[in-house]
LODRENBA-13667 format. One record per atom (N, C-alpha, C): z, x, y; residue in three letters. Coordinates in steps of 0.05 Angstrom, whole numbers, padded with zeros to 5 digits, always signed. Last residue first. Layout:
BEGIN
ZXYALA
...
***
This chain:
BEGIN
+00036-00762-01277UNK
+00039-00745-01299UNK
-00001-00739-01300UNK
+00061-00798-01242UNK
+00042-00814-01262UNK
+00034-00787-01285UNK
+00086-00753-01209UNK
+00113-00770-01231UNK
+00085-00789-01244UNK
+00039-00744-01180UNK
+00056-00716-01202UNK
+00074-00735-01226UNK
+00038-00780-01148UNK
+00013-00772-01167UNK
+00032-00759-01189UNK
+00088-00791-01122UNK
+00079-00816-01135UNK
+00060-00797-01165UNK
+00077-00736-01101UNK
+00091-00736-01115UNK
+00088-00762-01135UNK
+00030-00759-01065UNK
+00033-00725-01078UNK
+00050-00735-01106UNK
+00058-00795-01035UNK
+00043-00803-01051UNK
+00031-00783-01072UNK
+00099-00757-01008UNK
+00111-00774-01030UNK
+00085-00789-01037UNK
+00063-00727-00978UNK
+00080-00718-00990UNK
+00089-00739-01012UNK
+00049-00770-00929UNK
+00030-00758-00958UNK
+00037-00750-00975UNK
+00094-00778-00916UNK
+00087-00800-00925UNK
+00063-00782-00948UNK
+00114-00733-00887UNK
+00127-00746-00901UNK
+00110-00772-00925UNK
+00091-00704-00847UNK
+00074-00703-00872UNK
+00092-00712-00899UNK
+00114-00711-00797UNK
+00099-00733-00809UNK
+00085-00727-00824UNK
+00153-00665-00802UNK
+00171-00696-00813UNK
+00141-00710-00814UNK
+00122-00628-00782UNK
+00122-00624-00811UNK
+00145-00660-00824UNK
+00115-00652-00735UNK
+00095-00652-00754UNK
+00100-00649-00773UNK
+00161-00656-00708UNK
+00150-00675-00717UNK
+00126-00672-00738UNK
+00170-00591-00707UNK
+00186-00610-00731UNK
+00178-00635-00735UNK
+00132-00584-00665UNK
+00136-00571-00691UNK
+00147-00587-00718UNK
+00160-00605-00625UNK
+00132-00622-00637UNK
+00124-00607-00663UNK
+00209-00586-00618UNK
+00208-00618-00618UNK
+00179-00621-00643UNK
+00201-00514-00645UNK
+00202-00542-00622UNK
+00200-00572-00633UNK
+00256-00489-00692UNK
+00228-00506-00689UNK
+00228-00518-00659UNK
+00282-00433-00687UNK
+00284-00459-00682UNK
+00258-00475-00682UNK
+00264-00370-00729UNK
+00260-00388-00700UNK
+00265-00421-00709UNK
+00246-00349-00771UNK
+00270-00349-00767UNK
+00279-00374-00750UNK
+00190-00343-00763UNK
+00200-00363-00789UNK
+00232-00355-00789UNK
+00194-00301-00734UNK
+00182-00323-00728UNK
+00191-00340-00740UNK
+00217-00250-00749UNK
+00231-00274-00729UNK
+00215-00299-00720UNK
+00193-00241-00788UNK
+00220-00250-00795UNK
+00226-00271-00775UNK
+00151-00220-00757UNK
+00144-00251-00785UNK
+00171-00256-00789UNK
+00161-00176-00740UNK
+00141-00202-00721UNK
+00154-00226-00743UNK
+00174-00147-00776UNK
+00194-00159-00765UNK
+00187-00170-00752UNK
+00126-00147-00816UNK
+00146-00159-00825UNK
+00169-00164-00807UNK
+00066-00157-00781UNK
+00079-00140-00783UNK
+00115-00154-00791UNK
+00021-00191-00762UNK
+00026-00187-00791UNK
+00050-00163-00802UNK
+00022-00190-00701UNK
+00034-00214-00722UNK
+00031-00206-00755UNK
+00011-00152-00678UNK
+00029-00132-00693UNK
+00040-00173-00710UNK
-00018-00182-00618UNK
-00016-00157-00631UNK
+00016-00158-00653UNK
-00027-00261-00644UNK
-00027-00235-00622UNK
-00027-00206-00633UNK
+00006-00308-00671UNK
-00020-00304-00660UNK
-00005-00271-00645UNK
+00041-00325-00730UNK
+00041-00321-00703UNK
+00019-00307-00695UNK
+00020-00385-00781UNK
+00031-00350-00771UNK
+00032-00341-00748UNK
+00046-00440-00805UNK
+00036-00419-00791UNK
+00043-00396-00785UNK
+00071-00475-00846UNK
+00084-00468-00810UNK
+00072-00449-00801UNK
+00064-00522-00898UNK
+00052-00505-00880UNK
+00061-00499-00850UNK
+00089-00531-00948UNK
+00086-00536-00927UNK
+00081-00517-00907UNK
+00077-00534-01017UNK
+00074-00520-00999UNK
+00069-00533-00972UNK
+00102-00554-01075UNK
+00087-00568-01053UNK
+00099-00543-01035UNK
+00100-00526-01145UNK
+00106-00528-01114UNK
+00086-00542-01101UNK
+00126-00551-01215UNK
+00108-00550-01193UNK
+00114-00545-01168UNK
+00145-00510-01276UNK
+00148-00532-01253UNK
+00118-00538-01226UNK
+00151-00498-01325UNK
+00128-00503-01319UNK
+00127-00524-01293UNK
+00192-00453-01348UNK
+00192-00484-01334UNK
+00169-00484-01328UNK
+00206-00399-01359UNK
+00190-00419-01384UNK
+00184-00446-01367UNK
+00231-00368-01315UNK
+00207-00364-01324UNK
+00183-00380-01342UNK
+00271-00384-01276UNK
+00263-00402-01296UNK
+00238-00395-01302UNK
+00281-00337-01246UNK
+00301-00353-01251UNK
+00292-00375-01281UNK
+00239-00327-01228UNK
+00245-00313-01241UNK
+00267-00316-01251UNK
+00220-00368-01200UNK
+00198-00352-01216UNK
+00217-00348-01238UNK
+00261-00369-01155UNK
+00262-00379-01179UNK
+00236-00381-01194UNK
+00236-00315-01128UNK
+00275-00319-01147UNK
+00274-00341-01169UNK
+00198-00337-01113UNK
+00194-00309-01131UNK
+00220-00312-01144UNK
+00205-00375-01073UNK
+00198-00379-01098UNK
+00197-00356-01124UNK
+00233-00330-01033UNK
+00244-00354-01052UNK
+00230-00368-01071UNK
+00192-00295-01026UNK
+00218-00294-01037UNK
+00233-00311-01052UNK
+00126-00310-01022UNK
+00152-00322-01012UNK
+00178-00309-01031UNK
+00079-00268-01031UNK
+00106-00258-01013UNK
+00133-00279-01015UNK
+00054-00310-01071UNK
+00051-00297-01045UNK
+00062-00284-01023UNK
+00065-00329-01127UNK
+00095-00329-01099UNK
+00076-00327-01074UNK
+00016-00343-01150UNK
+00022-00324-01145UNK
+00041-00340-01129UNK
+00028-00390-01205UNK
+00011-00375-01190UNK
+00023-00369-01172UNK
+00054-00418-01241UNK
+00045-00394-01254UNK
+00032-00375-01230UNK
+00067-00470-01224UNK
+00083-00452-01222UNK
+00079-00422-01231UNK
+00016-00499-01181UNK
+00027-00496-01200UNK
+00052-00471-01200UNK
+00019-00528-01106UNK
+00008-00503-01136UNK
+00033-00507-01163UNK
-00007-00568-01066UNK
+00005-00570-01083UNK
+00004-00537-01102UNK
+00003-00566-00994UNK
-00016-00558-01019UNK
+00000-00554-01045UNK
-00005-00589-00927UNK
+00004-00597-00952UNK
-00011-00587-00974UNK
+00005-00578-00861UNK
-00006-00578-00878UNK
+00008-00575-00902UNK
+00051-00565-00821UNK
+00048-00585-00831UNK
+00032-00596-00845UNK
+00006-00512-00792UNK
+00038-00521-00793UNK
+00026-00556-00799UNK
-00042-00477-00841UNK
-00039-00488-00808UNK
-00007-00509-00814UNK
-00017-00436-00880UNK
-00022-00452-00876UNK
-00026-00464-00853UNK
+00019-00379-00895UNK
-00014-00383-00889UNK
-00029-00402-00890UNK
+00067-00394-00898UNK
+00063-00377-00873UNK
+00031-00378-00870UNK
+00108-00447-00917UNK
+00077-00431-00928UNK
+00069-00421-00895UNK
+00168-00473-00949UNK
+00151-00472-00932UNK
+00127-00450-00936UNK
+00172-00508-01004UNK
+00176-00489-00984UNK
+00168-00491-00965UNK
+00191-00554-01055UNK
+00187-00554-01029UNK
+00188-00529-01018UNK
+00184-00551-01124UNK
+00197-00546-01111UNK
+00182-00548-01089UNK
+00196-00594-01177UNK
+00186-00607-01144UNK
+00197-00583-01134UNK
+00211-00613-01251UNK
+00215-00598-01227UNK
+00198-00599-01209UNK
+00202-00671-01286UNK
+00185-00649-01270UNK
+00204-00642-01250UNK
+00217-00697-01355UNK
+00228-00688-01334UNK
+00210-00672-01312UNK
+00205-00705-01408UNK
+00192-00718-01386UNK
+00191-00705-01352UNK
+00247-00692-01436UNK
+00231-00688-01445UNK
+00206-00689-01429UNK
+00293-00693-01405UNK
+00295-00661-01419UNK
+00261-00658-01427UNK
+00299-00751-01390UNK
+00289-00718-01373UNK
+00283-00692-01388UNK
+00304-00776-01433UNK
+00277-00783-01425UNK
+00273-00755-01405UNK
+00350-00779-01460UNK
+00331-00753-01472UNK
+00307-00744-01453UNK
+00375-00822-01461UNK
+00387-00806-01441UNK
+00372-00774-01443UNK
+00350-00884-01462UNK
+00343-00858-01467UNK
+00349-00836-01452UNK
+00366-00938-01445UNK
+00379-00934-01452UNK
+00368-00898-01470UNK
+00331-00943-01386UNK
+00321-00954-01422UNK
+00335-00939-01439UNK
+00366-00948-01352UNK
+00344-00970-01349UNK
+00340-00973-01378UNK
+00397-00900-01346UNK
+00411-00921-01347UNK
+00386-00944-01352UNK
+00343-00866-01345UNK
+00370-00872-01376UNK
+00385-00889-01378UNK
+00339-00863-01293UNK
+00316-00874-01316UNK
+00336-00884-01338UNK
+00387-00848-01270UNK
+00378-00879-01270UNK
+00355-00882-01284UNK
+00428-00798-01291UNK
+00399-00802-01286UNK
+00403-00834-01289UNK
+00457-00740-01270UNK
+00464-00770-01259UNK
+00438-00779-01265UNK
+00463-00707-01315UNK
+00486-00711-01309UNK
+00481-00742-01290UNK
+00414-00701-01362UNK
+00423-00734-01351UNK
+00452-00731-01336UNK
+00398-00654-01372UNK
+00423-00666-01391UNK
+00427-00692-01383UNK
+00362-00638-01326UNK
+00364-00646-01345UNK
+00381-00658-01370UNK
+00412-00627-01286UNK
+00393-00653-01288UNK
+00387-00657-01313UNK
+00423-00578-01310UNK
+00449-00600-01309UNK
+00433-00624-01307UNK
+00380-00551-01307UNK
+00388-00552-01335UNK
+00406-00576-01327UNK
+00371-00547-01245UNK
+00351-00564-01265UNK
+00369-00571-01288UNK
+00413-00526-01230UNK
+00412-00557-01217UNK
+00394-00572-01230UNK
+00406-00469-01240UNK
+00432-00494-01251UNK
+00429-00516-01256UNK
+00363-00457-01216UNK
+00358-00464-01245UNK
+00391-00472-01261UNK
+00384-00465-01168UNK
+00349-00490-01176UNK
+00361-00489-01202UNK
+00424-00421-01165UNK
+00426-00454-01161UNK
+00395-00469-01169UNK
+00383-00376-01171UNK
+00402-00381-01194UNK
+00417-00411-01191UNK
+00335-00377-01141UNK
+00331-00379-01172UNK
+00358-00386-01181UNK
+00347-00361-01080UNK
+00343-00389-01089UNK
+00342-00397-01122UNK
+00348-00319-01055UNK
+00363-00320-01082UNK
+00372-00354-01086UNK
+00321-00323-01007UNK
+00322-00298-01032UNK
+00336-00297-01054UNK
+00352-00368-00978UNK
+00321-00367-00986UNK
+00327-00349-01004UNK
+00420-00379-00998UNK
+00392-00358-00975UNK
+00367-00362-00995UNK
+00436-00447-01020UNK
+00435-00416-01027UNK
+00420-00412-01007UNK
+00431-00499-01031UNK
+00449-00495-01013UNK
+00455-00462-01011UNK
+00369-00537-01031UNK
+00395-00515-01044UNK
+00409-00506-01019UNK
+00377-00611-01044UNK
+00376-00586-01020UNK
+00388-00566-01034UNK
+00345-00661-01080UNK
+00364-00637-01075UNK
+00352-00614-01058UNK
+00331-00720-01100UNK
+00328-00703-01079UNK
+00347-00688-01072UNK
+00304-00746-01155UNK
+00335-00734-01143UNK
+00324-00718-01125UNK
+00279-00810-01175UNK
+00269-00788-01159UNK
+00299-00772-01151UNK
+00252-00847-01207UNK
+00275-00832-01211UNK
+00269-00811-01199UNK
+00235-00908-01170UNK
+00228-00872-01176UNK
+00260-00860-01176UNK
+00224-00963-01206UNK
+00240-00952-01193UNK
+00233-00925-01187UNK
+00193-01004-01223UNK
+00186-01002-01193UNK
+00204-00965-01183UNK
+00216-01022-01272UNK
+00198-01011-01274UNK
+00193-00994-01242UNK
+00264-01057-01254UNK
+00270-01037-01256UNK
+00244-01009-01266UNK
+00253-01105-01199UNK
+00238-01090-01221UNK
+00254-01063-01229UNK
+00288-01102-01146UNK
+00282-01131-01173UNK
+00274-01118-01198UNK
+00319-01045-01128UNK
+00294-01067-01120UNK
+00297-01089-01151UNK
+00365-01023-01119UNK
+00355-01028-01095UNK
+00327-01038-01092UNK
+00385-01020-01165UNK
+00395-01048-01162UNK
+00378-01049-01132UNK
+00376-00968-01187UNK
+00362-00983-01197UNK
+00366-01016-01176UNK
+00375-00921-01132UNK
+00386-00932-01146UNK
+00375-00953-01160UNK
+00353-00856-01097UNK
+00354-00885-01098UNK
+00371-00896-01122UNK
+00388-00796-01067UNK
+00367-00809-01092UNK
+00369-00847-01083UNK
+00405-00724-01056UNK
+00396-00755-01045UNK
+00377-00774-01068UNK
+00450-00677-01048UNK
+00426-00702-01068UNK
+00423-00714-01053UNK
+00469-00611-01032UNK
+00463-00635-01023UNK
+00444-00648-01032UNK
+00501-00581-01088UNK
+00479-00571-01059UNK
+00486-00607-01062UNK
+00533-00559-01133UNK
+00539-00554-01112UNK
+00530-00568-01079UNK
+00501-00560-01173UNK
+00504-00535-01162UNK
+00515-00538-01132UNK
+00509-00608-01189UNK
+00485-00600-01185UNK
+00482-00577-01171UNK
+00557-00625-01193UNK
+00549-00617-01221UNK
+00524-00602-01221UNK
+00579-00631-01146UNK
+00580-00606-01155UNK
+00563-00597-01178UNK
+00540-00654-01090UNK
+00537-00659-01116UNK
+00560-00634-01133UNK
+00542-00671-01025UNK
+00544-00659-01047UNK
+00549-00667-01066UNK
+00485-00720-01002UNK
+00523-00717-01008UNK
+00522-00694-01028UNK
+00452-00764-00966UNK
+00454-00729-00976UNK
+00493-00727-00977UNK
+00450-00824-00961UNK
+00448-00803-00942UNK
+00464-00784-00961UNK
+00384-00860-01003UNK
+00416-00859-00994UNK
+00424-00836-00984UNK
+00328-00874-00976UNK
+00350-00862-00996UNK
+00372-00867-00984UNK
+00277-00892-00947UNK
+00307-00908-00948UNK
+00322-00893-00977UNK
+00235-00855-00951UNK
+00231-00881-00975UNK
+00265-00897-00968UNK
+00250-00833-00904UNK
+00209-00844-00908UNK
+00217-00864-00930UNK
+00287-00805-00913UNK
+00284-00832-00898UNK
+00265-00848-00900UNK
+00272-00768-00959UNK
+00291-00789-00960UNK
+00285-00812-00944UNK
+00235-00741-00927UNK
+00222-00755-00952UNK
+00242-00780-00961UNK
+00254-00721-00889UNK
+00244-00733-00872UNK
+00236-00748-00903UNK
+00288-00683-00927UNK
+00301-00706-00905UNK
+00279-00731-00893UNK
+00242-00649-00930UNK
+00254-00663-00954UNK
+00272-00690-00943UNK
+00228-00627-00882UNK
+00206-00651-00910UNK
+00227-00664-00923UNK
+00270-00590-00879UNK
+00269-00613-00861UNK
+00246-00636-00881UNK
+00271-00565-00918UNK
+00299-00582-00926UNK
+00293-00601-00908UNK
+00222-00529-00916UNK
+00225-00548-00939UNK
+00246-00568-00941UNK
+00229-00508-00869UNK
+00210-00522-00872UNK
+00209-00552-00887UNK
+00263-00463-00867UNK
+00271-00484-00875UNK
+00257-00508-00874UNK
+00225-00430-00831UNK
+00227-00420-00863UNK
+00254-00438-00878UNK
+00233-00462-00783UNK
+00214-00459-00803UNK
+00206-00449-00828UNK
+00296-00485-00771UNK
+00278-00457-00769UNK
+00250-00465-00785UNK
+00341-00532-00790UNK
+00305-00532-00771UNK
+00290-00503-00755UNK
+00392-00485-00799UNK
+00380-00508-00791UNK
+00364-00510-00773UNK
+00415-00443-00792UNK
+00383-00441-00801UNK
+00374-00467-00804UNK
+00461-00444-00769UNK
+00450-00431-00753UNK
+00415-00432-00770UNK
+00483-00494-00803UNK
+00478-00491-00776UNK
+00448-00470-00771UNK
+00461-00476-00873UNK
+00480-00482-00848UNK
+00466-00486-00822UNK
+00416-00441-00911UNK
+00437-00466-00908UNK
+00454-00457-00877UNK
+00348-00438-00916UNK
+00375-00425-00919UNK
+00395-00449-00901UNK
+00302-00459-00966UNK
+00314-00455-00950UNK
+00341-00443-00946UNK
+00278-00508-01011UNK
+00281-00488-01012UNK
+00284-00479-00975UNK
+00286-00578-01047UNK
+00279-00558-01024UNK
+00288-00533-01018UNK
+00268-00602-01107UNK
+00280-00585-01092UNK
+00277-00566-01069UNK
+00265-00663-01135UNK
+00252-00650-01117UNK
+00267-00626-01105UNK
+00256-00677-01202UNK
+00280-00672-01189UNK
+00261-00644-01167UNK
+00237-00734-01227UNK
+00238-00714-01220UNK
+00255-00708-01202UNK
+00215-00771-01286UNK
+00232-00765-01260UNK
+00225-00744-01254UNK
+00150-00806-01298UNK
+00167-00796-01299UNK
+00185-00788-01284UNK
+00136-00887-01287UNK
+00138-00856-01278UNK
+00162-00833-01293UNK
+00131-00914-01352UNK
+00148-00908-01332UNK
+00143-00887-01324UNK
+00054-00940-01361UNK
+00089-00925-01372UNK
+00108-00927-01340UNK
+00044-01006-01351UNK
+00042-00977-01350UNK
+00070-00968-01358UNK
+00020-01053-01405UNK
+00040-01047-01385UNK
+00039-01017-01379UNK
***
């Protein structure tokens, strides 16, 4: 019989509210939505125990097999990109402890995250063609992103993993220039922008399928 996927707890990285909703340097919260619906989750509710931010997860009773199931928690941080380290690394330690885990309810092992457990974090990636997908480890370089650099540095011992979504860089004179780049990855996505990075929904979670077989 195969083992049980391990869990994980996917975290999208971004800035919260209205006004940064579907910018591109929220890359990661739109994937992440589009990852919920892609598998039928249940709709995003704050959590407090999880710092607060918006979960999304499945449940054991939503298929026959309790083997079938992905303990998967889908969390939004609800912090500025730049200081994304200190909610992730709440929202991990509290996961970890089993505040809400359905593996544990299945095989009565409320240990199985602390020990098994993989951090997911989602960004977005300026040196990627838009809606491109690349997995890295956690040891390797931030590359400027801020927000992974916070939680670098937030959870220095975790040995987590990033998926990198890709939004491109802006074409023309002075695009490598930091206030060209703010406001680009500031910017509202167009229609066809956001479809793309919503249809790297499906690769994305076979990515992950890979990561939870360990």
């Amino acid at each position: 019989m195969p083992p049980t996927p391990r869990p994980l707890l996917i975290a999208s990285l971004g800035n919260p509210g209205l006004t940064y909703a579907n910018t591109l340097h929220s890359a990661g919260h739109t994937l992440l939505a589009a990852i919920a619906q892609y598998l039928n989750y249940l709709p995003f509710k704050r959590e407090r125990v999880l710092a607060d931010a918006l979960t999304s997860r499945n449940w054991p009773s939503a298929v026959d097999d309790p083997k079938d199931v992905l303990d998967w928690t889908l969390w939004q941080s609800s912090s500025l990109m730049n200081v994304s380290g200190r909610p992730v690394s709440t929202a991990w330690k509290a996961w970890q402890r089993g505040a809400v885990s359905t593996t544990s309810q299945l095989d009565g092992n409320e240990s199985i995250r602390k020990d098994r457990g993989l951090l997911v974090l989602l960004h977005d990636e300026l040196d990627m063609p838009l809606g491109q997908l690349k997995q890295r480890k956690a040891g390797v370089s931030a590359r400027g992103h801020n927000g992974v650099r916070s939680v670098q540095a937030a959870l220095p011992k975790t040995p987590f993993v990033r998926v990198a979504v890709g939004i491109g860089r802006p074409d023309g004179r002075g695009a490598k220039e930091s206030g060209v780049i703010a406001k680009w990855v500031l910017r509202k996505m167009t229609r066809e922008e956001r479809e793309r990075i919503e249809g790297s929904a499906g690769e994305c979670v076979e990515m992950l399928k890979q990561l939870g077989r360990g």
